[in-house]
Backbone as XML, in Angstrom:
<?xml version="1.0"?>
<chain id="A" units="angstrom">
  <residue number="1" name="UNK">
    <atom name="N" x="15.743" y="88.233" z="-13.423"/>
    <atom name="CA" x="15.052" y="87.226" z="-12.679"/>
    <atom name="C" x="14.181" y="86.370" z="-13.580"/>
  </residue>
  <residue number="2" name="UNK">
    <atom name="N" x="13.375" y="86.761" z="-14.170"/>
    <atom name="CA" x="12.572" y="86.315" z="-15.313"/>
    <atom name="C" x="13.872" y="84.849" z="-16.148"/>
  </residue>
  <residue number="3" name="UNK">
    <atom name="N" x="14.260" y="85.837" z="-16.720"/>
    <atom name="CA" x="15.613" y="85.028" z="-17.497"/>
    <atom name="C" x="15.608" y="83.612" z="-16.699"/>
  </residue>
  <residue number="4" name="UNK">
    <atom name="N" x="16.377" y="83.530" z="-15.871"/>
    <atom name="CA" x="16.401" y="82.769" z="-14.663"/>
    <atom name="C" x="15.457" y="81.799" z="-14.662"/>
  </residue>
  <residue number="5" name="UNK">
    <atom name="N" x="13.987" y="82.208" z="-14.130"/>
    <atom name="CA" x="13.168" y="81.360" z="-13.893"/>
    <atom name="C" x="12.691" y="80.634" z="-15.454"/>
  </residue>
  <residue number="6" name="UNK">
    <atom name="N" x="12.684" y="81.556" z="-16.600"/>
    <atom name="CA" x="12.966" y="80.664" z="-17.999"/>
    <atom name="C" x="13.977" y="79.737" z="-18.162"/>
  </residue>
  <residue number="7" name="UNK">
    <atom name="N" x="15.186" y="80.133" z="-17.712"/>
    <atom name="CA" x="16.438" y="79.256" z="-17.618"/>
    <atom name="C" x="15.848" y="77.558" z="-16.908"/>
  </residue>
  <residue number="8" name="UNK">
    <atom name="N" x="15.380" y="78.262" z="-15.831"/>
    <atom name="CA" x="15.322" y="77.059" z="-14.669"/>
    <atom name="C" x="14.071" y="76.412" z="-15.550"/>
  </residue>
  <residue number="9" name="UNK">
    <atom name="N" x="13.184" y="76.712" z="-16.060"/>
    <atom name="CA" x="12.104" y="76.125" z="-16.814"/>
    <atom name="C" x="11.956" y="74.961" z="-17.783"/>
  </residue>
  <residue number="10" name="UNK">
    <atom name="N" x="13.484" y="75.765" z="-18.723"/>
    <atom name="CA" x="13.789" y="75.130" z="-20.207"/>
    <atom name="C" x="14.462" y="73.888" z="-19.512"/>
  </residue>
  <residue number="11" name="UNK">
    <atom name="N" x="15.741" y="73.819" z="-18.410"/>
    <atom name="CA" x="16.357" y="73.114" z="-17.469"/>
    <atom name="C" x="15.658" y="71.289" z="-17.330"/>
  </residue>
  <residue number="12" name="UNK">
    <atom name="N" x="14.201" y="72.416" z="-16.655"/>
    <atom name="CA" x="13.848" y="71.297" z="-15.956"/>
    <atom name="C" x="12.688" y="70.504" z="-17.108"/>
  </residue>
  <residue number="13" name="UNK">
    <atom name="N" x="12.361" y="71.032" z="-18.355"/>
    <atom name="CA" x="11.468" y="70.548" z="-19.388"/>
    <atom name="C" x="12.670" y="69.270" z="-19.944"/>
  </residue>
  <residue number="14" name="UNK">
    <atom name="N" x="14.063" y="70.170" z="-20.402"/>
    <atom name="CA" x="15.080" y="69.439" z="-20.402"/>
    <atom name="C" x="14.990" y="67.967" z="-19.740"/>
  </residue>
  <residue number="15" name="UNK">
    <atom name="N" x="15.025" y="67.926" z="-18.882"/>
    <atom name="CA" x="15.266" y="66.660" z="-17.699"/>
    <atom name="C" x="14.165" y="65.578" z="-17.784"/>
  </residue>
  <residue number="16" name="UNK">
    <atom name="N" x="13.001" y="66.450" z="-18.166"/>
    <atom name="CA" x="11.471" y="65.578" z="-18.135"/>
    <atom name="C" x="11.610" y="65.083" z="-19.417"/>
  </residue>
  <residue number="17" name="UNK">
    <atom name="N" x="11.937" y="65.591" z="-20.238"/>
    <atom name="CA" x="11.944" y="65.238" z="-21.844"/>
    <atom name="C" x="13.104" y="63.776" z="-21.861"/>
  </residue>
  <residue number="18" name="UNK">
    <atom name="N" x="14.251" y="63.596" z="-21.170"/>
    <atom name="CA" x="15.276" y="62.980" z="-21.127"/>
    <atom name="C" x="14.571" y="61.809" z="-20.447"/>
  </residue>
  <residue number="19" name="UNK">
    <atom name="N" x="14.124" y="62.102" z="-19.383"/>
    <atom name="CA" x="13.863" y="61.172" z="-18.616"/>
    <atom name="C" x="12.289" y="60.135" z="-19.243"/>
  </residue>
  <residue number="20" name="UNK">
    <atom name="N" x="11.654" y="61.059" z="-19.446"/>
    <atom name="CA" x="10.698" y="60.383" z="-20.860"/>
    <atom name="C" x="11.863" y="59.301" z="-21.676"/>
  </residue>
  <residue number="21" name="UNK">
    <atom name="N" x="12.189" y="60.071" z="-22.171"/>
    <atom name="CA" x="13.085" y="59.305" z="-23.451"/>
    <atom name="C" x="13.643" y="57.758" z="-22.688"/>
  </residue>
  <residue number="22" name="UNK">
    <atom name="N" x="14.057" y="58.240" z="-21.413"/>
    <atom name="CA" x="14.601" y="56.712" z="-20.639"/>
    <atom name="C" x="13.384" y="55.954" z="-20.161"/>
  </residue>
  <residue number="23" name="UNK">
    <atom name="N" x="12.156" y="56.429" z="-19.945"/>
    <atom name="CA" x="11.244" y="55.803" z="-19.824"/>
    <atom name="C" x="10.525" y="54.681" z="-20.764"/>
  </residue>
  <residue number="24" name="UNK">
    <atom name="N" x="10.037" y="55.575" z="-21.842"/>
    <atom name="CA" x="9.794" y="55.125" z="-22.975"/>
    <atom name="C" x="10.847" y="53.754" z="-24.034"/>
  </residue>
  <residue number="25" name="UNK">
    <atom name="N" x="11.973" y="54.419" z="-23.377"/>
    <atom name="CA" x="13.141" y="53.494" z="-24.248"/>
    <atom name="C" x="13.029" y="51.741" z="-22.801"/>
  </residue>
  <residue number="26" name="UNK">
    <atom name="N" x="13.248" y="52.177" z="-22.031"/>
    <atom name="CA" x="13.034" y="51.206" z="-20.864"/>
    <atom name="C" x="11.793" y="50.216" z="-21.223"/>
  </residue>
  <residue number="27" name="UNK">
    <atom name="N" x="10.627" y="51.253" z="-21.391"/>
    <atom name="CA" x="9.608" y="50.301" z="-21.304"/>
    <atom name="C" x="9.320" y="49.521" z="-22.617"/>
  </residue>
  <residue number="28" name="UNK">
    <atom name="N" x="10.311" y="50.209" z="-24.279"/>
    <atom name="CA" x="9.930" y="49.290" z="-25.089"/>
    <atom name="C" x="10.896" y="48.292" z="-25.167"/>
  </residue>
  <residue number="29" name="UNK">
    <atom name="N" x="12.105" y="47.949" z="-24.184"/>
    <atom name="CA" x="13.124" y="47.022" z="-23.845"/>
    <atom name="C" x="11.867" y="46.018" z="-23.346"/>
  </residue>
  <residue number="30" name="UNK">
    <atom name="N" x="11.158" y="46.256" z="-22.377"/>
    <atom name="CA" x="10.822" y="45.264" z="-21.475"/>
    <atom name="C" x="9.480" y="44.509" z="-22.437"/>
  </residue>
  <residue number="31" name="UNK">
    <atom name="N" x="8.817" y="45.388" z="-23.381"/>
    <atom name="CA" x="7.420" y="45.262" z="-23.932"/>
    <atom name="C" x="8.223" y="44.134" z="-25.050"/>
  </residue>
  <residue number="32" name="UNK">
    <atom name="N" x="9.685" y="44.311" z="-25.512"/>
    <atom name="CA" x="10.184" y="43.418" z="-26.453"/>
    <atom name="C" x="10.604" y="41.895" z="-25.973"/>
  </residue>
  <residue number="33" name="UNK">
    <atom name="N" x="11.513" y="41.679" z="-24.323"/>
    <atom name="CA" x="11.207" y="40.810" z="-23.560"/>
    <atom name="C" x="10.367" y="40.158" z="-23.523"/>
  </residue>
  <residue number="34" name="UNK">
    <atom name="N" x="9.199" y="40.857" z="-22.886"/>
    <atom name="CA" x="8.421" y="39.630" z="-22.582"/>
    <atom name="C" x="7.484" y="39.398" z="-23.871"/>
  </residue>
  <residue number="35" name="UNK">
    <atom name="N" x="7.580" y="39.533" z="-24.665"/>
    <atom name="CA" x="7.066" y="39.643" z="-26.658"/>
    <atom name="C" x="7.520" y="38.164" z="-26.709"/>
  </residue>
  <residue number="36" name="UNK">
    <atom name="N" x="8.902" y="38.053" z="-26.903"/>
    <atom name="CA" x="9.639" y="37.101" z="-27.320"/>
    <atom name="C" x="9.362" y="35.938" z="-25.923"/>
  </residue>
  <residue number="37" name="UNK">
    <atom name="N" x="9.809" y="36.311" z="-24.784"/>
    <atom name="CA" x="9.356" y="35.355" z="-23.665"/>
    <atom name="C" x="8.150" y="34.677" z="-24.163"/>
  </residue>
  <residue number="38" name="UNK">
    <atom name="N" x="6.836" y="35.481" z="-24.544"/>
    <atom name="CA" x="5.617" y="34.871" z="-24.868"/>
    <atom name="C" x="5.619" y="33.965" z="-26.118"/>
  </residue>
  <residue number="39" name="UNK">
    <atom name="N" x="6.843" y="34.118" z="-27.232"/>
    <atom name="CA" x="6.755" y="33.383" z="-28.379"/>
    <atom name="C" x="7.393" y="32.230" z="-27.398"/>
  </residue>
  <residue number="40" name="UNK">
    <atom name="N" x="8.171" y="32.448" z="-27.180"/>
    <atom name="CA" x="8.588" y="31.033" z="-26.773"/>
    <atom name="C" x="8.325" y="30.287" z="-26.195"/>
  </residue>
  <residue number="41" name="UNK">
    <atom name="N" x="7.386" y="30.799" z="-25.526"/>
    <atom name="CA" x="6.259" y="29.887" z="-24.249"/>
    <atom name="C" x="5.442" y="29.335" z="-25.488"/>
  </residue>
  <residue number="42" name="UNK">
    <atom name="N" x="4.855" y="29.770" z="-25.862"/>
    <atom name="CA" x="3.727" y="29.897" z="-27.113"/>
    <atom name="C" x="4.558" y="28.219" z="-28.251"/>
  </residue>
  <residue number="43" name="UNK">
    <atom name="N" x="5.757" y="28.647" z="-28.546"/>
    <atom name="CA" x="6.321" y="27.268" z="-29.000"/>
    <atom name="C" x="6.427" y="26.464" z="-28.468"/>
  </residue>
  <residue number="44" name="UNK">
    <atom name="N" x="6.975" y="26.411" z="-27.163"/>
    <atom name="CA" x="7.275" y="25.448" z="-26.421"/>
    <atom name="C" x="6.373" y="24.646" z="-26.216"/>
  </residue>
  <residue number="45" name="UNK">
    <atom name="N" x="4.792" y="25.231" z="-25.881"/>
    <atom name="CA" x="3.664" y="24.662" z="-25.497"/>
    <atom name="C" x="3.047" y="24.144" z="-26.506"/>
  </residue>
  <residue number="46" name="UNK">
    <atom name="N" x="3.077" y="24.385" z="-27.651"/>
    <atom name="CA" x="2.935" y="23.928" z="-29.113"/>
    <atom name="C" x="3.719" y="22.340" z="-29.285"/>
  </residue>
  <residue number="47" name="UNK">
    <atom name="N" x="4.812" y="22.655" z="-28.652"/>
    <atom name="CA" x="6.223" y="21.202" z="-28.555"/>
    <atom name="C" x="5.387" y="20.181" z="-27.522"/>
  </residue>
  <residue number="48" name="UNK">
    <atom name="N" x="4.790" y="20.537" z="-26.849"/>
    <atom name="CA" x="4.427" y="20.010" z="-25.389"/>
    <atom name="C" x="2.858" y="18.927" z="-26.038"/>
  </residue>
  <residue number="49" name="UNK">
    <atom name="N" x="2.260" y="19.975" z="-26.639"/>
    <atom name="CA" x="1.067" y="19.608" z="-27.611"/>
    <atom name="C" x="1.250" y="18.102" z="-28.377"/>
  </residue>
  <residue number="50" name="UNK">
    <atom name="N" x="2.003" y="18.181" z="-29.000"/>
    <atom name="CA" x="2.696" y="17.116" z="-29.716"/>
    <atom name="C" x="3.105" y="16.427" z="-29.273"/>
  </residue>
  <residue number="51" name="UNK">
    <atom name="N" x="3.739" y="16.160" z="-28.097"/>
    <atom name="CA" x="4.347" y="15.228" z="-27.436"/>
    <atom name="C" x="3.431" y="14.349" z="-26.876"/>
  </residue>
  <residue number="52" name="UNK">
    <atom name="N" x="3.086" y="15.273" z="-26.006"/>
    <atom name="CA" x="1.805" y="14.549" z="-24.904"/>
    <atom name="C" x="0.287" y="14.690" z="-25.473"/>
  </residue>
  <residue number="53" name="UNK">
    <atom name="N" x="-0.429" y="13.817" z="-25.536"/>
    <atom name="CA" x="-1.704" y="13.618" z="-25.812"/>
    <atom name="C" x="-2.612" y="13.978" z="-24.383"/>
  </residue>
  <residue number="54" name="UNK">
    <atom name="N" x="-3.018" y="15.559" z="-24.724"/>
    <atom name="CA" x="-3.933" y="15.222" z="-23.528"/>
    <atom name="C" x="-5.606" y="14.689" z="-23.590"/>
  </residue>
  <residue number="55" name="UNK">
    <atom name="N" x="-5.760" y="14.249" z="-22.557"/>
    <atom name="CA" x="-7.003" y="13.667" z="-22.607"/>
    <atom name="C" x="-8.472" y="14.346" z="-21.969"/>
  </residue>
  <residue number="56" name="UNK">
    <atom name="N" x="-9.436" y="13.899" z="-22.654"/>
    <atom name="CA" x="-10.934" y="14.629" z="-22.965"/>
    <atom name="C" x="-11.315" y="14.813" z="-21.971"/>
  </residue>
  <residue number="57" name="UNK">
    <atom name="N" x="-11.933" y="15.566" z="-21.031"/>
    <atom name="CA" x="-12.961" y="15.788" z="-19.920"/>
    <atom name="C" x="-13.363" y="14.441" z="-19.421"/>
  </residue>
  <residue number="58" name="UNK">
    <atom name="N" x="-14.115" y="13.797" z="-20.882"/>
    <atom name="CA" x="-15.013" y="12.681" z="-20.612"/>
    <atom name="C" x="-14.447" y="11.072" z="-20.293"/>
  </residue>
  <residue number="59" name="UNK">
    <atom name="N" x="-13.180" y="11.487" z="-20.993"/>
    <atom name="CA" x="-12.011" y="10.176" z="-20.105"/>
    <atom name="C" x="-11.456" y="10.609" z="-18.463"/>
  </residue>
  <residue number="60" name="UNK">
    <atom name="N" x="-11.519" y="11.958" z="-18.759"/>
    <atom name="CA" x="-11.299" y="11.852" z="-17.145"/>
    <atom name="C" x="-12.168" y="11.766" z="-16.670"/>
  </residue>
  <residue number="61" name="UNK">
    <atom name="N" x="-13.022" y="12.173" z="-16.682"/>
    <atom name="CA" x="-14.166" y="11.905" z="-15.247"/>
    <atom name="C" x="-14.465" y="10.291" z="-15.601"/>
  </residue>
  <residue number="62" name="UNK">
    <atom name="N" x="-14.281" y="9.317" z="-16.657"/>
    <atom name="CA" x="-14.414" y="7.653" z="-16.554"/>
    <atom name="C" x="-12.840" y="7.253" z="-15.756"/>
  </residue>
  <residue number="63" name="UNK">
    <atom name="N" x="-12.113" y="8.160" z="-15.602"/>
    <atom name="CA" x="-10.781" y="7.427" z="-15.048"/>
    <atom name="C" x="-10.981" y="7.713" z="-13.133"/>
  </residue>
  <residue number="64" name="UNK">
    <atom name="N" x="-11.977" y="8.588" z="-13.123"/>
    <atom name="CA" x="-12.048" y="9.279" z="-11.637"/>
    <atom name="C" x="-12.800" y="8.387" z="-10.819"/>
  </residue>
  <residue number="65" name="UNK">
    <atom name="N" x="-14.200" y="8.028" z="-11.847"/>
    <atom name="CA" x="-15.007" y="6.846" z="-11.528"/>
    <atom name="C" x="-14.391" y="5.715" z="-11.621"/>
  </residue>
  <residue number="66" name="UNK">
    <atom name="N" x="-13.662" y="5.248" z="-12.417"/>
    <atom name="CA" x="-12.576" y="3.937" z="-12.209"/>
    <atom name="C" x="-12.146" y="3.782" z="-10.559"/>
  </residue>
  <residue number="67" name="UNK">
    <atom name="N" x="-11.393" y="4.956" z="-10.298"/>
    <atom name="CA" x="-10.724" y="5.203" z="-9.219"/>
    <atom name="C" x="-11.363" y="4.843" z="-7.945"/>
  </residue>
  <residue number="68" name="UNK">
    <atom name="N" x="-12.509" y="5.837" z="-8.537"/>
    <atom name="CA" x="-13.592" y="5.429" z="-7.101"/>
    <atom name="C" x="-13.974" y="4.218" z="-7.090"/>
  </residue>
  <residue number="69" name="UNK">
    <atom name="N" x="-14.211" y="3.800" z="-7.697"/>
    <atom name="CA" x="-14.737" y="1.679" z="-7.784"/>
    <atom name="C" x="-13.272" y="1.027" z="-7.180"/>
  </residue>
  <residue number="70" name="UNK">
    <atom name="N" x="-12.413" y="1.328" z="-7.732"/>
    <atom name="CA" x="-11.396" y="0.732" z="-7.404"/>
    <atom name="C" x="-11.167" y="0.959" z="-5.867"/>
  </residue>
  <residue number="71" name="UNK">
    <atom name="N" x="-11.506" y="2.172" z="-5.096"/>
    <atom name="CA" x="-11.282" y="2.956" z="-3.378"/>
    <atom name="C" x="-11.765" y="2.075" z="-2.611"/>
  </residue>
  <residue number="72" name="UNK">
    <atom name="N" x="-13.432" y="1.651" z="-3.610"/>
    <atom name="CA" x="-14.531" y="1.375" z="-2.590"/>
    <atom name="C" x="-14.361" y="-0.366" z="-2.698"/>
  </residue>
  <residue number="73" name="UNK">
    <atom name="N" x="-13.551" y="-0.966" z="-3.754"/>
    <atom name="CA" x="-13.215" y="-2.377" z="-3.684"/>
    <atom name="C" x="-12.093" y="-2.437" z="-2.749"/>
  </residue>
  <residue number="74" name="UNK">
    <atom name="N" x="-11.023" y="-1.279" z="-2.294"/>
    <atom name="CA" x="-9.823" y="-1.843" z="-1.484"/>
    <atom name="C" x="-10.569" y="-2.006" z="-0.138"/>
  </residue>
  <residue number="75" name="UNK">
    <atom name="N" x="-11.692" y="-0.839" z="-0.075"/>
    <atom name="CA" x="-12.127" y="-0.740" z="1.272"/>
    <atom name="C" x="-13.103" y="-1.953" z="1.669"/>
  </residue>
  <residue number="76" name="UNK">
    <atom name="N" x="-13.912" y="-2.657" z="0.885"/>
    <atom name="CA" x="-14.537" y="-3.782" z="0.947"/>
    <atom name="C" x="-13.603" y="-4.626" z="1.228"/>
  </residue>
  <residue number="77" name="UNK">
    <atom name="N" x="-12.564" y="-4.710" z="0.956"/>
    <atom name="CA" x="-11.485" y="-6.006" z="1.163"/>
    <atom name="C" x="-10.786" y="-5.789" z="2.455"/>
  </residue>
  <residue number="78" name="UNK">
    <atom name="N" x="-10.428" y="-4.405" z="2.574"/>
    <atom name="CA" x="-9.601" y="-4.291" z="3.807"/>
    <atom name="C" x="-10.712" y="-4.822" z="4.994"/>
  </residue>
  <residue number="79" name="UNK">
    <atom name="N" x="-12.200" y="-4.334" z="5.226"/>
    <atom name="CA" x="-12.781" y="-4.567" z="5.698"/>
    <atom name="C" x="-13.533" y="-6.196" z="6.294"/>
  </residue>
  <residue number="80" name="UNK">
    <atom name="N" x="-13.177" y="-6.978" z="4.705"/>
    <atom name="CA" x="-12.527" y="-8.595" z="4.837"/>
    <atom name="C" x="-11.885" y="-8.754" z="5.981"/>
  </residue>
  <residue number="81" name="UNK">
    <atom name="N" x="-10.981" y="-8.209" z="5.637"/>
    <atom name="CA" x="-9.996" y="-8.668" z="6.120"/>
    <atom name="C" x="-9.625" y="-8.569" z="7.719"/>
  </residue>
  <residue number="82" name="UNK">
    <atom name="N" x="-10.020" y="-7.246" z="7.984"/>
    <atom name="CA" x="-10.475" y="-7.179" z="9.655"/>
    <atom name="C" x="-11.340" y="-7.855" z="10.053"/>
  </residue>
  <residue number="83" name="UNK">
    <atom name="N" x="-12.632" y="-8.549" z="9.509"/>
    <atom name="CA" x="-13.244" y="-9.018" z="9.874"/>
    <atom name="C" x="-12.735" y="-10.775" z="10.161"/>
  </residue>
  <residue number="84" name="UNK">
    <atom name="N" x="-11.986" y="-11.058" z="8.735"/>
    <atom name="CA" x="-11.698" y="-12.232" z="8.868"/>
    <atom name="C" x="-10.039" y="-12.541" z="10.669"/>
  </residue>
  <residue number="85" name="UNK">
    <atom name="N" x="-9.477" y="-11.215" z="10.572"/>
    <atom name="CA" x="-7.868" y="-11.342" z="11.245"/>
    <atom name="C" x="-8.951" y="-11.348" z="12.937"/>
  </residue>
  <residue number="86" name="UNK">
    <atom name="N" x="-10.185" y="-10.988" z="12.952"/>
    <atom name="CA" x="-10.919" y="-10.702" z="14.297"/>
    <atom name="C" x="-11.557" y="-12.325" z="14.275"/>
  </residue>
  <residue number="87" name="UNK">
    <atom name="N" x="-11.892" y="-12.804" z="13.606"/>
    <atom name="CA" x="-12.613" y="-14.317" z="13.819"/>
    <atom name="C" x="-11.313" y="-15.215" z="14.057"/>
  </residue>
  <residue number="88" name="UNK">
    <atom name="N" x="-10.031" y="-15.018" z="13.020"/>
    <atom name="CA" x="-9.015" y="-15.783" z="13.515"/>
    <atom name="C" x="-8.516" y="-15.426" z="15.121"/>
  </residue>
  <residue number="89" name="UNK">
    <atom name="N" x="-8.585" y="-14.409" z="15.091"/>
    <atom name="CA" x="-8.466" y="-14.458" z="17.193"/>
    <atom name="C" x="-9.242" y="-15.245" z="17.813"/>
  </residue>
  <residue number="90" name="UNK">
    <atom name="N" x="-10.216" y="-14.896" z="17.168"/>
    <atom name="CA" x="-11.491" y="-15.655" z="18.252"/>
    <atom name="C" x="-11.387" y="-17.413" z="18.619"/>
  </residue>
  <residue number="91" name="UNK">
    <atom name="N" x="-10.956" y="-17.717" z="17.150"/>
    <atom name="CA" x="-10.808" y="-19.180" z="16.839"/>
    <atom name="C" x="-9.887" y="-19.179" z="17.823"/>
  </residue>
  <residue number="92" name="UNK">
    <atom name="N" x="-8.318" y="-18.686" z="17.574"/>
    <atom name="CA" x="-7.259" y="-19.193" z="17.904"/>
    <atom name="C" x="-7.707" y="-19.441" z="19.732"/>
  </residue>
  <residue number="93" name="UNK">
    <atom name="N" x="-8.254" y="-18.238" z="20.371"/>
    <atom name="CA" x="-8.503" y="-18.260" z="21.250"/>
    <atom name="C" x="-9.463" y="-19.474" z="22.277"/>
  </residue>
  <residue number="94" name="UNK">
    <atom name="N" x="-10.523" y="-19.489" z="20.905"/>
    <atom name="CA" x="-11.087" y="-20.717" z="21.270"/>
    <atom name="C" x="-10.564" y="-22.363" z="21.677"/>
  </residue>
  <residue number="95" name="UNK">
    <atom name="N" x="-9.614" y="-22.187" z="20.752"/>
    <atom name="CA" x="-8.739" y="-23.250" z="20.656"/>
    <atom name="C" x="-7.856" y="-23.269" z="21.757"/>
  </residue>
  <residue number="96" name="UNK">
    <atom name="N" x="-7.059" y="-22.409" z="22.184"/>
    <atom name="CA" x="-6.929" y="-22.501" z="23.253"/>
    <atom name="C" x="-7.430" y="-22.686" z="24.765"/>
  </residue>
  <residue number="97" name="UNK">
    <atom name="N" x="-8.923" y="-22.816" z="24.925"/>
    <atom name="CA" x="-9.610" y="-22.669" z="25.291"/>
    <atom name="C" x="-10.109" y="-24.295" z="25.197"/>
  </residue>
  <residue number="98" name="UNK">
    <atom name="N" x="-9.960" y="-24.966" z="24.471"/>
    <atom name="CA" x="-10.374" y="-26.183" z="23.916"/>
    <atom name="C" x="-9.281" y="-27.285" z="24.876"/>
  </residue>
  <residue number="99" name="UNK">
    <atom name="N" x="-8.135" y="-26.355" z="23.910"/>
    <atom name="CA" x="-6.795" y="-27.354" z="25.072"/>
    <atom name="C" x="-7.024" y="-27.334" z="26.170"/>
  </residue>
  <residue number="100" name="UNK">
    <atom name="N" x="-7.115" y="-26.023" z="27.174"/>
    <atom name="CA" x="-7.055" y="-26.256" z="28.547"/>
    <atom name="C" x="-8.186" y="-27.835" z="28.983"/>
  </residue>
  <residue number="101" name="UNK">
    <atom name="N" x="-9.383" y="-27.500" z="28.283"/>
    <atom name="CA" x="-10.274" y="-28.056" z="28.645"/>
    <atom name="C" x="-10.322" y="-29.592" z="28.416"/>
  </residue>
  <residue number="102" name="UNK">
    <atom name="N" x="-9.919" y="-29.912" z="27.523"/>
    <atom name="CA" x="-9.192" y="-31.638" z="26.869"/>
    <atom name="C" x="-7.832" y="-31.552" z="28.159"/>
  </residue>
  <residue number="103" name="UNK">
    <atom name="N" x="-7.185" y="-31.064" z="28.273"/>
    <atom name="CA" x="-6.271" y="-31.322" z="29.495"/>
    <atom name="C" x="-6.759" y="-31.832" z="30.781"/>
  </residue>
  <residue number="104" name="UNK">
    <atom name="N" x="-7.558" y="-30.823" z="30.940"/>
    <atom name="CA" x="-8.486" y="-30.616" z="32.243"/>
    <atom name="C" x="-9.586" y="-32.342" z="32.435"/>
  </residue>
  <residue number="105" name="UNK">
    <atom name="N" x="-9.919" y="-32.484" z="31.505"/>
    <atom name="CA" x="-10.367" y="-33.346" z="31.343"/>
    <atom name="C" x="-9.863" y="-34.592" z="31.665"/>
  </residue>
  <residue number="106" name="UNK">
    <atom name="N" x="-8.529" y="-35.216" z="30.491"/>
    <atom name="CA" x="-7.772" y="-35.757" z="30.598"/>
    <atom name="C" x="-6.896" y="-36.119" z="32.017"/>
  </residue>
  <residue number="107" name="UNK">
    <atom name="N" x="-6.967" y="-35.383" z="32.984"/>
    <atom name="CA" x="-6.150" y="-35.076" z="33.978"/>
    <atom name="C" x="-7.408" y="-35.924" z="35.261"/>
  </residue>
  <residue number="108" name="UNK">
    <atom name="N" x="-8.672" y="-35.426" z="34.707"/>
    <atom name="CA" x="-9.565" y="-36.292" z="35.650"/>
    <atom name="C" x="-10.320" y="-37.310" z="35.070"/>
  </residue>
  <residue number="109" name="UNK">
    <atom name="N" x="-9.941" y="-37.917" z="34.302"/>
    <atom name="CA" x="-9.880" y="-39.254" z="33.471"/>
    <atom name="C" x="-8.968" y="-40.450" z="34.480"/>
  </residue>
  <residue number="110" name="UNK">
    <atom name="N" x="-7.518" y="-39.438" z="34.288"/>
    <atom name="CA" x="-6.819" y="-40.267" z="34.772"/>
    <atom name="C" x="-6.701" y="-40.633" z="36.300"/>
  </residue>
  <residue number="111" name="UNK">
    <atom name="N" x="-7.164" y="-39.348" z="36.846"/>
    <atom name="CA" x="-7.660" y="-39.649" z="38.533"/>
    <atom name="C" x="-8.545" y="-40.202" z="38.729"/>
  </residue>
  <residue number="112" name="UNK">
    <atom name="N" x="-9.580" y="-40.210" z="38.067"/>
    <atom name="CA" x="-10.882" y="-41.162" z="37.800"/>
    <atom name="C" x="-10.390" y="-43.054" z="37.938"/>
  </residue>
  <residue number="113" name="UNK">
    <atom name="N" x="-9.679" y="-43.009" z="36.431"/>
    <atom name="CA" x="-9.014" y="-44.752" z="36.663"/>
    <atom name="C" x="-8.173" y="-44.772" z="37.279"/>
  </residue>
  <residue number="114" name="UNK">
    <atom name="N" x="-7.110" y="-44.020" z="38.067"/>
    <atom name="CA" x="-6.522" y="-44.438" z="39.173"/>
    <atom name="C" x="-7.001" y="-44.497" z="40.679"/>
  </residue>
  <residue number="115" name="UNK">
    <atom name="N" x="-7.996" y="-43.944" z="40.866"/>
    <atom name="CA" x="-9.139" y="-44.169" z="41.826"/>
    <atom name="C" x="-9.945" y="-45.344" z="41.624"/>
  </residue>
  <residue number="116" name="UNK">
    <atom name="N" x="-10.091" y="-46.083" z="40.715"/>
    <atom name="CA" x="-10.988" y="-47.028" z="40.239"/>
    <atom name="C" x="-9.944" y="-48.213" z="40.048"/>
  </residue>
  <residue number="117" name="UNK">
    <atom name="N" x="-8.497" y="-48.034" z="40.087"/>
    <atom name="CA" x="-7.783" y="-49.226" z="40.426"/>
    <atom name="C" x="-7.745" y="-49.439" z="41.622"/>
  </residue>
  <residue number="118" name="UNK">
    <atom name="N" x="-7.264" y="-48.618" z="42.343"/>
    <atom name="CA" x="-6.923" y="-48.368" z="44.072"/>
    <atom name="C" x="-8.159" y="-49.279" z="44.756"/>
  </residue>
</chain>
């Protein structure tokens, strides 16, 4: 019995030792992956460096403030501009308003001197 449970012992040290070995071998596959993944990110972004010029904190926040001057000039204008498309109603309206009344007029002008011929 002894024997046995040594048997079953050495067995199962066996299996842990193996399975280590696939562990260990697994995980320095993956530790070599992403090694090389990282060089190449690492170049690439180096390539990227060179290409593109990026720009300082202090140009961006003058390009943000640009932006904003530029928001608050569309909105001053749009605001023009409603103001001005609301007075052209008013006019147009007026004007119409003008005609009836030169008609109106006109209309008892002429009943006026045809009463004054009669």
């Amino acid at each position: 019995m002894k024997e046995n449970v040594r048997t079953l012992y050495q067995d199962i040290e066996r299996c842990v030792d193996l399975l280590q070995e696939a562990v260990d071998l697994e995980t320095a596959k993956a530790v070599s992956v992403f090694s090389e993944k990282t060089c190449d990110n690492e170049r690439w972004l180096e390539e990227l460096k060179q290409r593109f010029q990026l720009r300082s904190d202090e140009e961006l926040e003058q390009i943000r403030a640009l932006k904003s001057q530029q928001l608050d000039r569309i909105d001053t204008v749009e605001s023009k501009i409603e103001y001005y498309e609301k007075l052209c109603d008013e006019l147009e309206e007026f004007q119409a308003e003008l005609e009836v009344k030169t008609k109106l007029a006109q209309n008892r002008r002429s009943r006026m001197n045809s009463s004054v011929r009669d």
